[in-house]
Kinemage of the C-alpha trace (Angstrom):
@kinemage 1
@onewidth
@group {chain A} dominant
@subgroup {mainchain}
@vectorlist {calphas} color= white
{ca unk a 1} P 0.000 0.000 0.000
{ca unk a 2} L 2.667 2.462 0.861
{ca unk a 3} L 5.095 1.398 -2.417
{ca unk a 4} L 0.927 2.886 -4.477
{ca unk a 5} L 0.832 5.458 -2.463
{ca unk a 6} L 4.437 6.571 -2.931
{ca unk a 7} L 4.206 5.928 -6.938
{ca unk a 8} L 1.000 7.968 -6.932
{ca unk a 9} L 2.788 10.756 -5.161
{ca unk a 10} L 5.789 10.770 -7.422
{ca unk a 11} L 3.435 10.857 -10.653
{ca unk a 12} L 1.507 13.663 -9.089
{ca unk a 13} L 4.701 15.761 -8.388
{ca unk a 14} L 6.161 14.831 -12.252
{ca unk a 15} L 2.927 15.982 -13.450
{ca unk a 16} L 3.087 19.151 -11.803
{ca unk a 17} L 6.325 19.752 -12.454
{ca unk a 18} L 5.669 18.868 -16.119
{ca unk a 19} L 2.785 21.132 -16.235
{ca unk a 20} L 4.456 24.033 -15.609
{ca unk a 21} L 1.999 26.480 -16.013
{ca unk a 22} L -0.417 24.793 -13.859
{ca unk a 23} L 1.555 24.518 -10.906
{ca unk a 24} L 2.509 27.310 -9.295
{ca unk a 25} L 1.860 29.747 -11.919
{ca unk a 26} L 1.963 32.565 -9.733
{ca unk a 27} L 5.171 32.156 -7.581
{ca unk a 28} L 8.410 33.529 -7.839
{ca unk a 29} L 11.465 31.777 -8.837
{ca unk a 30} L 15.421 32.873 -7.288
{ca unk a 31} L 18.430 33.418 -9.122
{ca unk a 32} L 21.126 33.205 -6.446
{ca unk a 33} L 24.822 32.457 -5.881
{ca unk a 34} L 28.098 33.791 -5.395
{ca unk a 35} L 30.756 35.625 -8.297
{ca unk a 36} L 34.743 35.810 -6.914
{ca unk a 37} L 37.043 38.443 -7.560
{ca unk a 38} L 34.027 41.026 -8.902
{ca unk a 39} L 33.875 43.519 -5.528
{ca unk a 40} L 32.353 46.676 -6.535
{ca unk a 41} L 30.966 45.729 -9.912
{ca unk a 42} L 27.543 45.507 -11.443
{ca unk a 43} L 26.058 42.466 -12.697
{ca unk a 44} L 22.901 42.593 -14.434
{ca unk a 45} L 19.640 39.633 -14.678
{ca unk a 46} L 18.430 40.217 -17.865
{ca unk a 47} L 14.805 38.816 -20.001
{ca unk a 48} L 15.605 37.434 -23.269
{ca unk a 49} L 12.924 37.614 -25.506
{ca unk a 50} L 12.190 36.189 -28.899
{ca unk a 51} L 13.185 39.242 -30.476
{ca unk a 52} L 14.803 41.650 -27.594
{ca unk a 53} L 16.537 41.555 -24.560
{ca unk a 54} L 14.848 43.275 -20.857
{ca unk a 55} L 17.176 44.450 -17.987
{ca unk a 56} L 15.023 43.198 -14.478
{ca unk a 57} L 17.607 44.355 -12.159
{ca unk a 58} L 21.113 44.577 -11.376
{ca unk a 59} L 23.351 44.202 -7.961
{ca unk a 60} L 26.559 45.451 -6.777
{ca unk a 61} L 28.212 42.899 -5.741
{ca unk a 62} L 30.042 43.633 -2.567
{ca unk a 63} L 32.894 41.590 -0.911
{ca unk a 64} L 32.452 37.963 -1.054
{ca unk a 65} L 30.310 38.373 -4.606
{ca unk a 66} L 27.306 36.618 -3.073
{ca unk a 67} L 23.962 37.719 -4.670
{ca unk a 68} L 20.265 37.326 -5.166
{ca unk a 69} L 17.504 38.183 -7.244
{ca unk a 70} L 13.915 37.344 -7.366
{ca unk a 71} L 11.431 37.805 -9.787
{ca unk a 72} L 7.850 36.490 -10.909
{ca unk a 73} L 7.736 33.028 -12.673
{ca unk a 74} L 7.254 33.704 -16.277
{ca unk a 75} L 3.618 32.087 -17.320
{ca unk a 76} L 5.414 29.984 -19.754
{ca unk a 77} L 9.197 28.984 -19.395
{ca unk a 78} L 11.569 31.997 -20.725
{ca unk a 79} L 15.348 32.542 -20.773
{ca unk a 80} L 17.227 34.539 -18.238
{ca unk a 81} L 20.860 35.439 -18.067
{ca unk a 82} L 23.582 37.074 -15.987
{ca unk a 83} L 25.441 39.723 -17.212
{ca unk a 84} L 29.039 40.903 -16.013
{ca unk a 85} L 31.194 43.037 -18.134
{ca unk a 86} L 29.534 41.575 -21.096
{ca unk a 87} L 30.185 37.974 -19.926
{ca unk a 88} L 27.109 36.045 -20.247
{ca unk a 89} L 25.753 33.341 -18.191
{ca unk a 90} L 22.289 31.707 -19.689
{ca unk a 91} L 19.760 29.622 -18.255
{ca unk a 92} L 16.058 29.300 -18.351
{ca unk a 93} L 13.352 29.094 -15.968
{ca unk a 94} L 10.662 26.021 -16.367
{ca unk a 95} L 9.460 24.445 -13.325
{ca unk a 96} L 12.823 25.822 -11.167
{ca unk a 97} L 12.036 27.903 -8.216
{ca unk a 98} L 15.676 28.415 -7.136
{ca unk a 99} L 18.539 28.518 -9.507
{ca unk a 100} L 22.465 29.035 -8.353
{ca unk a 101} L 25.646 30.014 -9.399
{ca unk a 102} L 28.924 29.756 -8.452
{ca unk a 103} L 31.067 31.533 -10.969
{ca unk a 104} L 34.845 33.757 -11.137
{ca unk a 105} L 34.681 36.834 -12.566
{ca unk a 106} L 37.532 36.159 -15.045
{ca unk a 107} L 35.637 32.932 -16.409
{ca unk a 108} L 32.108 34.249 -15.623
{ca unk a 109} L 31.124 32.620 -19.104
{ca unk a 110} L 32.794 29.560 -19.073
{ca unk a 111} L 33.519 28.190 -15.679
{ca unk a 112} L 30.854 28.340 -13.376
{ca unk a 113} L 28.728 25.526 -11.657
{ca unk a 114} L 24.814 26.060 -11.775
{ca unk a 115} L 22.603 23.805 -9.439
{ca unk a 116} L 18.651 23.474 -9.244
{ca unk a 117} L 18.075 23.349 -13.024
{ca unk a 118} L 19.041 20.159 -15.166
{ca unk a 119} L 18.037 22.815 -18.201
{ca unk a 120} L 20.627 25.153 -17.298
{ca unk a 121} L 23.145 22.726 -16.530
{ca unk a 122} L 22.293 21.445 -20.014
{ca unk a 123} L 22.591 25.183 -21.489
{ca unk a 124} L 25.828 25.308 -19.997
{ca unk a 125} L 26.882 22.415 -21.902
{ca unk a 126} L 25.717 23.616 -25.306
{ca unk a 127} L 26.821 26.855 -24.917
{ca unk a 128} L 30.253 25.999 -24.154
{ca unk a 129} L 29.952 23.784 -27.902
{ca unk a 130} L 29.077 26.957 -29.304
{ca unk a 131} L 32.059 29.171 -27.757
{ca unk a 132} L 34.583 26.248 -29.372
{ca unk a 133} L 32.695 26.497 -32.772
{ca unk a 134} L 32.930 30.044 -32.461
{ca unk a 135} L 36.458 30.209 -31.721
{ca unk a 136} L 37.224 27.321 -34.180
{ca unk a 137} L 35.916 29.565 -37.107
{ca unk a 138} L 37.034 32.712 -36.224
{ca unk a 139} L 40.749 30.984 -36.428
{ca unk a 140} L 39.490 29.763 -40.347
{ca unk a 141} L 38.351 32.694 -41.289
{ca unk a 142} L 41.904 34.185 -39.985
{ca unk a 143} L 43.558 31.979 -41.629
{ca unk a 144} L 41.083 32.795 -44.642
{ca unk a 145} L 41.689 36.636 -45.132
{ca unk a 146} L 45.542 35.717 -44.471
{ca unk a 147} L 45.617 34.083 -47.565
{ca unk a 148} L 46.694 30.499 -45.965
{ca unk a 149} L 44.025 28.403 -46.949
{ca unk a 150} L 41.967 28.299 -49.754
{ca unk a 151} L 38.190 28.523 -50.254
{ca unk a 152} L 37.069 24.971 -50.377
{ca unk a 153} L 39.465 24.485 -47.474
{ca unk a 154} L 37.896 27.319 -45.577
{ca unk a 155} L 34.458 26.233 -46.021
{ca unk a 156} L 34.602 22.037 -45.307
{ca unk a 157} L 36.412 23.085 -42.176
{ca unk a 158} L 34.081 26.068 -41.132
{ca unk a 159} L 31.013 23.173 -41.791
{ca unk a 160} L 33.034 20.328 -39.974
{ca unk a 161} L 33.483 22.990 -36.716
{ca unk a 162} L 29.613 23.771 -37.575
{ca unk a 163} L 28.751 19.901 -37.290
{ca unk a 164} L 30.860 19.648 -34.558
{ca unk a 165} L 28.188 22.373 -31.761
{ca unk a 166} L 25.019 20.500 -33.899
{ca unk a 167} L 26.499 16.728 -33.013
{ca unk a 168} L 26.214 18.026 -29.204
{ca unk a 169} L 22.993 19.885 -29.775
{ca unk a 170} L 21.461 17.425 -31.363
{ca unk a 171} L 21.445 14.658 -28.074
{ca unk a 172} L 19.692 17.743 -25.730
{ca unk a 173} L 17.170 17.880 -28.874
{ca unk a 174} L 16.043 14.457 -29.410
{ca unk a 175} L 16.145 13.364 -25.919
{ca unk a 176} L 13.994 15.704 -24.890
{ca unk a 177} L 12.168 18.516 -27.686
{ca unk a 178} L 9.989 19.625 -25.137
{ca unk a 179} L 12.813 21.078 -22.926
{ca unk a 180} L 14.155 24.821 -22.489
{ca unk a 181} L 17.597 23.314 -23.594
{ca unk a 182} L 16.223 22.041 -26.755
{ca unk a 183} L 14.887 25.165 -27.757
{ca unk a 184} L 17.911 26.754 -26.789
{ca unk a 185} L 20.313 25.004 -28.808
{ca unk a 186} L 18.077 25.537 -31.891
{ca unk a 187} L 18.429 29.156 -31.812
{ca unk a 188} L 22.976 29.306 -31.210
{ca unk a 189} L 24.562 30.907 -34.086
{ca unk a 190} L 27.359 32.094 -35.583
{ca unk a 191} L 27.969 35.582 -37.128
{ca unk a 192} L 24.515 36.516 -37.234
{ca unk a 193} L 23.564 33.058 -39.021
{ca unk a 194} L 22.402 30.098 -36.916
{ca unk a 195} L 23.678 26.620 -36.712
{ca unk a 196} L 20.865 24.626 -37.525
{ca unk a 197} L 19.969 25.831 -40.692
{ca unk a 198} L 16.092 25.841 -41.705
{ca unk a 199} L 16.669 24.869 -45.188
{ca unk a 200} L 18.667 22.299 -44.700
{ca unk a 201} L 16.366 18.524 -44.756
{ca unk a 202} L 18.186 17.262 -42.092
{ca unk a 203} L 18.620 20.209 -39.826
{ca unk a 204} L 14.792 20.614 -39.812
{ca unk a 205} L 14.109 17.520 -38.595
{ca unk a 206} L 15.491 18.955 -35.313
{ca unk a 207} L 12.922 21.985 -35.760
{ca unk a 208} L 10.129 20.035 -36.192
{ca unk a 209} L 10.662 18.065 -33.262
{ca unk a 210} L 11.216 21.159 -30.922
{ca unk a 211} L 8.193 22.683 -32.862
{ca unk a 212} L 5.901 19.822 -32.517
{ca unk a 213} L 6.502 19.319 -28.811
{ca unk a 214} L 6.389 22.641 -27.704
{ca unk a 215} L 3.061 23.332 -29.237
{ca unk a 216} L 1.535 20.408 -27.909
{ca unk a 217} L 2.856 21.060 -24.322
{ca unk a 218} L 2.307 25.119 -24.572
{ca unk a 219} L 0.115 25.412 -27.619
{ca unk a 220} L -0.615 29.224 -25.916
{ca unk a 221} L 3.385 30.423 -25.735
{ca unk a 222} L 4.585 32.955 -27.992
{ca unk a 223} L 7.422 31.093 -28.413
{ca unk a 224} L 5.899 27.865 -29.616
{ca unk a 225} L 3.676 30.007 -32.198
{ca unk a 226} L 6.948 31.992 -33.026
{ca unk a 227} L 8.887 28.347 -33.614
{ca unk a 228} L 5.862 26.885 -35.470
{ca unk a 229} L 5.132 29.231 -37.830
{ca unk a 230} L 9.205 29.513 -38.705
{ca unk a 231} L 9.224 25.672 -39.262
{ca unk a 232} L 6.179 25.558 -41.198
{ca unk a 233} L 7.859 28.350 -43.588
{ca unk a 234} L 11.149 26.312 -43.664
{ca unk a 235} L 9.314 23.447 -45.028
{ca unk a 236} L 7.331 25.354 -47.490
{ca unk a 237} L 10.246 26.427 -49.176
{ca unk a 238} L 12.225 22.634 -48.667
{ca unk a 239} L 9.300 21.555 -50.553
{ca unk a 240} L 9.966 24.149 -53.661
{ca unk a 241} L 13.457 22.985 -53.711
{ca unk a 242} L 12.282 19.131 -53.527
{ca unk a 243} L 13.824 16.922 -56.789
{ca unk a 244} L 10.718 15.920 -59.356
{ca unk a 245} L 9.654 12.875 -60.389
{ca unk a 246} L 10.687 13.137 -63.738
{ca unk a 247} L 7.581 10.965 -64.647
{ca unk a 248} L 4.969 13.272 -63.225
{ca unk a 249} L 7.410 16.630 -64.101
{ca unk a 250} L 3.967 17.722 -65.930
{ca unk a 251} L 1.781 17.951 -62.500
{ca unk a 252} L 4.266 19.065 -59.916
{ca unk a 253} L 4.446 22.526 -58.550
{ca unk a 254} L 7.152 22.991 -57.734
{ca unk a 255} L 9.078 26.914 -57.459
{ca unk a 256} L 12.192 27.996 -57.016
{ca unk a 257} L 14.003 30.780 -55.133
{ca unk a 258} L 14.478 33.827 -57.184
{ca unk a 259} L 18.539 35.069 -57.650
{ca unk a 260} L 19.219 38.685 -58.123
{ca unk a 261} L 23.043 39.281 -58.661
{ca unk a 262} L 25.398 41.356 -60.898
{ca unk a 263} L 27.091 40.279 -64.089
{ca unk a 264} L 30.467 41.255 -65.278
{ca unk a 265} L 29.270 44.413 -66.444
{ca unk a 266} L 27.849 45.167 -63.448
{ca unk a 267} L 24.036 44.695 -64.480
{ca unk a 268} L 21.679 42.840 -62.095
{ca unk a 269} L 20.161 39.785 -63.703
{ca unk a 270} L 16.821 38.403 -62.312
{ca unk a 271} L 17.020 34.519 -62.419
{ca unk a 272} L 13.188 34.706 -63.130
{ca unk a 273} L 13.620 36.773 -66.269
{ca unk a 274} L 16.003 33.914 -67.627
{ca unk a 275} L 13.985 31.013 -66.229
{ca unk a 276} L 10.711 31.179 -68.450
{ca unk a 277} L 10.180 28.988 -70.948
{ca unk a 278} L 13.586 27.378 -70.845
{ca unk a 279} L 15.670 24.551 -69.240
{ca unk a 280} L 17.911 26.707 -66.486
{ca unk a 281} L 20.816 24.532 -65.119
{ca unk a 282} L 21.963 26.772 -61.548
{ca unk a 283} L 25.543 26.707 -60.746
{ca unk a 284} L 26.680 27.471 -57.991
{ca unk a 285} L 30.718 27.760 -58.196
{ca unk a 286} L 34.213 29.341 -57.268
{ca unk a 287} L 36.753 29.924 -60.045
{ca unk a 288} L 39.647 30.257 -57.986
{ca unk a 289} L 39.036 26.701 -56.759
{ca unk a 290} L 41.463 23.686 -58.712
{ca unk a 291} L 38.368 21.808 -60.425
{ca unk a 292} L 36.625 25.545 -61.566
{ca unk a 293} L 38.575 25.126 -65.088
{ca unk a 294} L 37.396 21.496 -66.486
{ca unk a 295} L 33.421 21.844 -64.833
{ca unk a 296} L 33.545 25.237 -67.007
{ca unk a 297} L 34.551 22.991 -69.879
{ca unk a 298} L 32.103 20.666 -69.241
{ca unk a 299} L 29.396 23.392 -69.064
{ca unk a 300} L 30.769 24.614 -72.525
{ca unk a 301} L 29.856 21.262 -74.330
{ca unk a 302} L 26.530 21.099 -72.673
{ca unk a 303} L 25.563 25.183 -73.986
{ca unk a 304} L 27.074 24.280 -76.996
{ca unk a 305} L 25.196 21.367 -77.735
{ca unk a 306} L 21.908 21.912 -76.232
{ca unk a 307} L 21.734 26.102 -76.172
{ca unk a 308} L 19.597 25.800 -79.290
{ca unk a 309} L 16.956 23.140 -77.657
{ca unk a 310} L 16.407 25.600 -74.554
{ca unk a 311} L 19.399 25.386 -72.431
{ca unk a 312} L 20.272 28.279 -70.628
{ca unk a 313} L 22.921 28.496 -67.670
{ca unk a 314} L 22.703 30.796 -64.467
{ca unk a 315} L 26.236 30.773 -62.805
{ca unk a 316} L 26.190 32.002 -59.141
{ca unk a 317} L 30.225 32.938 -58.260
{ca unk a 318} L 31.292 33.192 -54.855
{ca unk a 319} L 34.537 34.025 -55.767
{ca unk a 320} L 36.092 36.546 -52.917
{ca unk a 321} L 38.367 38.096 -55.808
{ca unk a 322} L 36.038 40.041 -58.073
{ca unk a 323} L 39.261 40.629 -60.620
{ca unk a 324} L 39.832 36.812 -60.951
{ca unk a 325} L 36.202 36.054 -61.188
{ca unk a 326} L 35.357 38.976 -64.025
{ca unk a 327} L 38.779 38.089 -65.869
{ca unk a 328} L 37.222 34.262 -65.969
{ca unk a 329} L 33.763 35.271 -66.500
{ca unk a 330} L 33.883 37.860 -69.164
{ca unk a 331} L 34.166 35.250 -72.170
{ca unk a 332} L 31.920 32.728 -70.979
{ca unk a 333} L 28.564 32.714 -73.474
{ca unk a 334} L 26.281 31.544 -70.420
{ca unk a 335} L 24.849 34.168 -67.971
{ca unk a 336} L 27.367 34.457 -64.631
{ca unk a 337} L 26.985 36.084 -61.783
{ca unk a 338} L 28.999 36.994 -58.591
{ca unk a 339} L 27.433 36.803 -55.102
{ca unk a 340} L 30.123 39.775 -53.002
{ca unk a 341} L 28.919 38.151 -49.793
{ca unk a 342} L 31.567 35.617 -51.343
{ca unk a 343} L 31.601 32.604 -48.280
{ca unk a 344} L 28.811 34.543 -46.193
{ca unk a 345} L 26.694 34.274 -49.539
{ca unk a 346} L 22.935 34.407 -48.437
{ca unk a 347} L 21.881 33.132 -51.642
{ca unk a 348} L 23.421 29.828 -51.246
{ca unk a 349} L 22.543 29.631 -48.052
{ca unk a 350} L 18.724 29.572 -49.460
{ca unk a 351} L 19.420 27.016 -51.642
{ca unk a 352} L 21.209 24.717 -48.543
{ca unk a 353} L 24.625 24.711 -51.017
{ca unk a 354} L 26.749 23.145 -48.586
{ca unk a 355} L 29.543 22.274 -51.060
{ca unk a 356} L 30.657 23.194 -54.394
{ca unk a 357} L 29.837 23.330 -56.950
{ca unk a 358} L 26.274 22.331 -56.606
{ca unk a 359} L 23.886 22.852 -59.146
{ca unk a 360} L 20.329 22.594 -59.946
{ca unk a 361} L 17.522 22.267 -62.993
{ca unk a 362} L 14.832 24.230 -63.586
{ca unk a 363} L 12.223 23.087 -66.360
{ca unk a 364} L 10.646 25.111 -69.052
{ca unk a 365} L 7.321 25.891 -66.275
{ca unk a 366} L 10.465 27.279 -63.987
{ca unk a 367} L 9.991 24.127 -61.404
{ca unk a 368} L 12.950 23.367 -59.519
{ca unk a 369} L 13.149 19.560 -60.725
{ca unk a 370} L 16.827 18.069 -59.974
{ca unk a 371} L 19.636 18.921 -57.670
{ca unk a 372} L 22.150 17.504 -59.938
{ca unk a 373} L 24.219 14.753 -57.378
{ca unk a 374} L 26.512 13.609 -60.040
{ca unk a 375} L 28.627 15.746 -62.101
{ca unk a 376} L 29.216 13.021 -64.414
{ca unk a 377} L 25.893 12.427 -65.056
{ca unk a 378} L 24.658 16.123 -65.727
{ca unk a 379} L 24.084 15.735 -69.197
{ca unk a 380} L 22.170 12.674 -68.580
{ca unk a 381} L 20.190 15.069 -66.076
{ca unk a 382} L 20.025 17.778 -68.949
{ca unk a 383} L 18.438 15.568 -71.484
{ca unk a 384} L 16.206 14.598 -69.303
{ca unk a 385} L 14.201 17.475 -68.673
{ca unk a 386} L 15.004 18.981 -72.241
């Protein structure tokens, strides 16, 4: 009787621990703990919001660096973190009433303990897998503008230290998408541009799970609505870049992502003006890269031989030396284009080009039908759809 009784207990407290905003919706939750070496300086608990960031209230923490703040519990669970001389300490508040910290001022980011939240202890984790991406890339891209590695080298490492946070993300996101941690390591990024990208088909698999859970468990929070809404959009436009059946090419509809870029002579060429009523093969390429010469010749037999039937080529460079690109360019017969975002190159980014070259067909209706896996096999590919 007392092992039910105990079992009933323990499913009653999971529930209402689970349900966080039915339990204790009103309380307060504490951020405490204790900072060494930061006498006399101001930290800061600050909101972070889905699109801004809210100062609650700061401390000056006096000898000894202990602290305390207290605030209401958010009605759904929200993202805190400690500020110090623009070191940042996250966590998140679910079902947590107390949260502490035992940090240095000197590794206030890095090195701190936090109790009282397996989230935040998970945060911790993921964030420190984003600082070593971080730093991994900033080192590449050094190494980049120096002139010491190439662009192919630059981007398969700056992808490998990318894989590298979403291998660690990815075990707080599948073992449990309902969590603050989950959500959190969605959202990391990297100059402005975040990890998990939301046109890549494997990287939103990881939305959709965080989506889907949080919507079933708070179908009311702004954020779930906000994460929802942002998958649903990412797959909308996965499905536009989806490869055709080439045996039902007549009834798929199936768009593609418009390009807007300069040519040699500077003049911006639509990729929907070209598209219409002709077979568009997409490249995206580098000339300064070692195979750039013999894919151009291949592309040179192909508009040779099939330009008359409908064949048309859009080139997308990201070349980062406009010279060497426009001296290569300028007596190509196909239409080329140069994205100056070079390595940072939104465009591609939209069309999940992960590698190059990549390149894509478009048929005569302007459906994106074929992202060409085989180089050797393009012309096959061309035919095809011609």
């Amino acid at each position: 009787m007392k092992k039910q009784i105990s079992t009933q207990l323990l499913t009653v407290l999971g529930l209402c621990m689970f349900l966080f905003s039915a339990c204790n919706n009103s309380s307060d939750f504490t951020v405490k703990g204790v900072v060494a070496g930061a006498d006399g300086q101001l930290m800061y608990l600050e909101n972070v919001g889905i699109s801004n960031v809210v100062t609650l209230d700061s401390v000056k923490l006096a000898p000894g660096g202990k602290f305390k703040f207290t605030e209401k519990r958010p009605e759904y669970p929200d993202f805190y973190r400690l500020r110090l001389n623009n070191q940042l300490i996250n966590f998140a508040i679910d079902s947590t009433e107390t949260v502490s910290f035992v940090a240095d001022a000197g590794t206030f980011a890095t090195s701190y303990s936090v109790e009282g939240s397996e989230s935040s202890t998970a945060i911790k984790a993921i964030t420190l897998a984003q600082l070593d991406a971080n730093q991994a890339i900033s080192r590449l891209r050094k190494e980049y503008e120096d002139k010491m590695i190439s662009d192919t080298t630059y981007r398969t490492k700056v992808l490998a230290a990318a894989d590298a946070y979403k291998e660690v993300a990815r075990k707080y996101i599948y073992s449990a998408p309902m969590s603050t941690a989950a959500y959190f390591a969605l959202f990391q990024q990297i100059d402005g541009l975040l990890f998990f990208d939301l046109y890549d088909r494997n990287d939103v698999k990881a939305y959709g799970a965080v989506a889907t859970s949080y919507d079933h468990t708070y179908p009311e929070s702004p954020r779930s609505k906000h994460l929802y809404n942002l998958t649903l959009q990412s797959m909308k436009v996965l499905r536009a870049q989806r490869p055709a059946d080439y045996s039902n090419v007549e009834t798929k509809e199936i768009s593609f992502l418009d390009i807007e870029l300069p040519d040699v002579r500077g003049e911006v060429v639509k990729l929907s003006t070209v598209a219409p009523g002709k077979v568009v093969l997409i490249n995206f390429t580098a000339y300064q890269t070692e195979w750039s010469p013999a894919l151009n010749m291949a592309l040179g037999e192909l508009y040779t031989k099939y330009h008359d039937q409908g064949l048309e080529i859009y080139q997308v460079s990201l070349d980062s030396d406009f010279h060497f690109w426009r001296n290569g360019a300028s007596n190509l017969p196909w239409i080329t284009v140069r994205d100056p975002q070079s390595v940072y190159s939104q465009v591609a980014g939209l069309y999940n080009v992960k590698q190059l070259p990549t390149l894509f067909i478009l048929d005569r209706k302007g459906n994106l039908v074929k992202r060409v896996e085989d180089v050797k096999k393009l012309e096959t590919d061309v035919k095809s759809v011609l």
